[in-house]
N, C-alpha and C positions, 0 to 999 in steps of 0.2 A: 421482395423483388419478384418480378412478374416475367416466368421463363417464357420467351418465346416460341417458334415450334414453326417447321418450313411448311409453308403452304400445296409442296407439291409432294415430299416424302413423311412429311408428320416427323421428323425428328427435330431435338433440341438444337436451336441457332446458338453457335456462339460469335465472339467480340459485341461489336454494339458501337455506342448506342444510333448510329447512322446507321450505315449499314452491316445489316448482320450474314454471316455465312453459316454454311449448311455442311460440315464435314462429310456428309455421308453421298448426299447428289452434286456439292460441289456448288450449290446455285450461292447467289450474291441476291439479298433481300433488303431495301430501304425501307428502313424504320416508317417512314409516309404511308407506306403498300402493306404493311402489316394487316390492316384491318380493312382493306379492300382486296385483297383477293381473292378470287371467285374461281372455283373450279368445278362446275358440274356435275354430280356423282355417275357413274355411267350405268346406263340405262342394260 
């Protein structure tokens, strides 16, 4: 099984398999958005 991981805090998502949640920032992530999101690194 292939852990997820929040796109904006890098912590482990749990529930699934739609959308997943982020205990630690709270964010709500669709399974869809997983592998397009895109954040910058900052400069």
């Amino acid at each position: 099984m292939q852990k997820t991981h929040c796109p904006d805090c890098h912590q482990q998502l749990d529930e699934g398999p739609i959308v997943y949640r982020c205990a630690n920032c709270c964010r709500a992530v669709y399974a869809a958005d997983l592998d397009n999101e895109f954040h910058p690194v900052a400069a």
